[in-house]
C-alpha positions in Angstrom: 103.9 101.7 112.9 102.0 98.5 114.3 105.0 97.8 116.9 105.3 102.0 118.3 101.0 101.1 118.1 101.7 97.8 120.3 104.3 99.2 122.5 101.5 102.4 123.6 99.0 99.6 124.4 101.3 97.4 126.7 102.4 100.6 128.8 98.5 101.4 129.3 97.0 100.7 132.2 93.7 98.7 132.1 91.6 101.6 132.9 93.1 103.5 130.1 92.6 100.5 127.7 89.1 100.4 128.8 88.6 104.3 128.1 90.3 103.5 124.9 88.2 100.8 123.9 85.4 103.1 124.2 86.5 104.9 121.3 86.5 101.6 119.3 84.8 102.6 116.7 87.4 106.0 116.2 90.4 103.4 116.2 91.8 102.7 112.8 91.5 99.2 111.7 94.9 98.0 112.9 94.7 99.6 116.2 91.2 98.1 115.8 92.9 94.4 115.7 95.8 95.3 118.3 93.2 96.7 120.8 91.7 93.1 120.5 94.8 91.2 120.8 95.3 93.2 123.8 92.5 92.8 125.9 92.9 88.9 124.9 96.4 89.1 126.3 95.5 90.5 129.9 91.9 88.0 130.0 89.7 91.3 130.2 86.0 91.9 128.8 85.5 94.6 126.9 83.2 97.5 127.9 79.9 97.9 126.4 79.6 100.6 124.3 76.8 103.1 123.7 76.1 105.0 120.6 76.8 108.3 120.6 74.3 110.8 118.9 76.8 111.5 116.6 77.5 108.0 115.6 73.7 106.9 114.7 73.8 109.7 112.4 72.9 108.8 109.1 74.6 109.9 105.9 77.9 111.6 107.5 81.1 111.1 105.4 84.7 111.9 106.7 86.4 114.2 104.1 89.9 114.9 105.6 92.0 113.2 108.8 94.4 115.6 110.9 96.8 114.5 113.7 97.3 118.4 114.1 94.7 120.0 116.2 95.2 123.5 114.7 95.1 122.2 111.2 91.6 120.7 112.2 90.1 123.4 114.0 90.9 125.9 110.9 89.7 123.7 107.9 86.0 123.7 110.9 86.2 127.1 110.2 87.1 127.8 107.2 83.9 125.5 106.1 81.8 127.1 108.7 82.6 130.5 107.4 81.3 129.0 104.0 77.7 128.1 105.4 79.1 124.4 105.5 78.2 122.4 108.6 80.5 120.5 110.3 81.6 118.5 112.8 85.2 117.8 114.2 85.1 113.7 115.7 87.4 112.6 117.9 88.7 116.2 118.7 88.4 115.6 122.6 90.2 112.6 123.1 93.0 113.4 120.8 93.9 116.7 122.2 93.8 115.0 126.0 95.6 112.0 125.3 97.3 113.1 122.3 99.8 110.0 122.1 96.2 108.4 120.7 96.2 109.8 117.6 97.9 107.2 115.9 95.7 104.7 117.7 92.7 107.1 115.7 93.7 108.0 112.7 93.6 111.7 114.0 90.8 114.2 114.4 88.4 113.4 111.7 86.5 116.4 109.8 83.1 115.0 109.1 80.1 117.0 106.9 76.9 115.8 105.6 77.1 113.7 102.5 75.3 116.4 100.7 77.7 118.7 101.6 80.9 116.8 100.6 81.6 118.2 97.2 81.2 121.8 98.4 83.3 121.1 101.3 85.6 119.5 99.2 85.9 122.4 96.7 86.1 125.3 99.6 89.3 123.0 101.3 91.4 122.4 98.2 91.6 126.6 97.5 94.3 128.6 98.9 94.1 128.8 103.0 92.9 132.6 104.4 95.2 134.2 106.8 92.2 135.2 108.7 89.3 133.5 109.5 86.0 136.1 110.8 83.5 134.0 112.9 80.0 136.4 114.1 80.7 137.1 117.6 84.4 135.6 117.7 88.1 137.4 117.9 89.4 137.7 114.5 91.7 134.9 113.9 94.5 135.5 112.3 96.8 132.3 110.2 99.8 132.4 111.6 102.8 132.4 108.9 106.4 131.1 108.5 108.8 134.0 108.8 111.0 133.1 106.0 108.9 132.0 103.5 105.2 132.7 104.7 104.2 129.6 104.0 100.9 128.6 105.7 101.8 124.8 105.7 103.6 125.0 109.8 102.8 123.2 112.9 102.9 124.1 116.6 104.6 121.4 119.1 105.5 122.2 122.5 108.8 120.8 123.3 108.0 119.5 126.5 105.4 117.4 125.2 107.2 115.5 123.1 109.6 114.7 125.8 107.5 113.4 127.5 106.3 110.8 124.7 109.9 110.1 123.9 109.8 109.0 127.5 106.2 106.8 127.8 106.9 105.2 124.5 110.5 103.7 125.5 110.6 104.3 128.9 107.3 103.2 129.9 106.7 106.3 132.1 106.4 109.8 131.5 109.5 112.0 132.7 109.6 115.8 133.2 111.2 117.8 131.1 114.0 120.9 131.8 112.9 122.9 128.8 109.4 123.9 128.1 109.1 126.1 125.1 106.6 126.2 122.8 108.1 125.7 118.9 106.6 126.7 115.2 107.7 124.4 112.3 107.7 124.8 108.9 106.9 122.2 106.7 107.9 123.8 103.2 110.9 125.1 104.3 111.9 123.5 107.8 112.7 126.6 109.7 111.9 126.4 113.3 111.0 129.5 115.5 109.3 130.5 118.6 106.8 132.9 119.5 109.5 134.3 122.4 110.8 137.7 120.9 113.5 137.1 123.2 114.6 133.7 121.5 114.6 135.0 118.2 118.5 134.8 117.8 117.4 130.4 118.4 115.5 130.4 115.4 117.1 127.6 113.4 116.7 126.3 110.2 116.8 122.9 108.7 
């Protein structure tokens, strides 16, 4: 992991190492030391950083980490639904520059200390299929459609393309295919939301 970690900070640009160092704090702890060796490497100052109002928060605990957006913003929800507050740190700059998420450790889910064994206890039962927020569209857990597992992820292929490309090529390249693909992680099928492209529906 450190080298794919080293090879994403070379291929930055110095404003983007600046804009990353800004998130210093969010970094894990080897990205932390790369970041450092980094900045030595090119003779540049680091930025000054000002606390956030979320970071001189007192008695905030991280309870779970997700590189999956989706996964993130339902576990918000599910504890919101439950009275639990929350807060998702880091959201922003992961979903934008998502090739940082390893640099971050992912979106982290953050509650109130107090609140940690409750939110603890509501995240380890069985996921809803739908989620009812006052005011919101019903949202509805998507499924796999072989064995309705809840445990899938959502990638768009064209994304990951292009971070094939930045991380060995240096720069990002277009891609010719651009649809958007569901994966199951209990039992590896892959499908699309395209009714057209069911009959490309794999699985692994």
């Amino acid at each position: 992991m450190s080298n794919q970690l080293e090879t994403e900070l070379k291929h930055m640009s110095d404003g983007e190492l600046h804009r990353l160092a800004t998130q210093y704090d969010s970094l894990t702890d080897e990205a932390q030391l790369l970041l450092r060796a980094e900045f030595a490497h090119r003779s540049m100052e680091p930025p000054f950083i000002e606390e956030s109002a979320h970071e001189v928060l007192q008695g905030v605990a991280t309870i779970r980490q997700y590189r999956d957006q989706g996964e993130a913003m339902l576990a918000r929800s599910v504890l919101e639904s439950a009275g639990v507050s929350c807060f998702l740190r880091d959201e922003n700059t992961v979903r934008i520059d998502w090739l940082w998420s390893n640099l971050m450790g992912g979106i982290r889910l953050q509650v109130a200390e107090e609140d940690v064994a409750a939110a603890e206890a509501i995240l380890t039962q069985p996921i809803p299929t739908r989620i009812l927020q006052p005011g919101e569209p019903d949202y509805e857990q998507p499924q796999c459609p072989k064995c309705h597992s809840l445990d899938i992820t959502y990638e768009t292929l064209d994304r990951k393309v292009a971070a094939t490309s930045l991380l060995i090529l240096g720069i990002p390249l277009p891609s010719p295919i651009e649809r958007d693909t569901w994966l199951c992680h209990n039992c590896g099928t892959k499908w699309t939301d395209d009714p057209d492209a069911s009959g490309e529906n794999s699985h692994a």
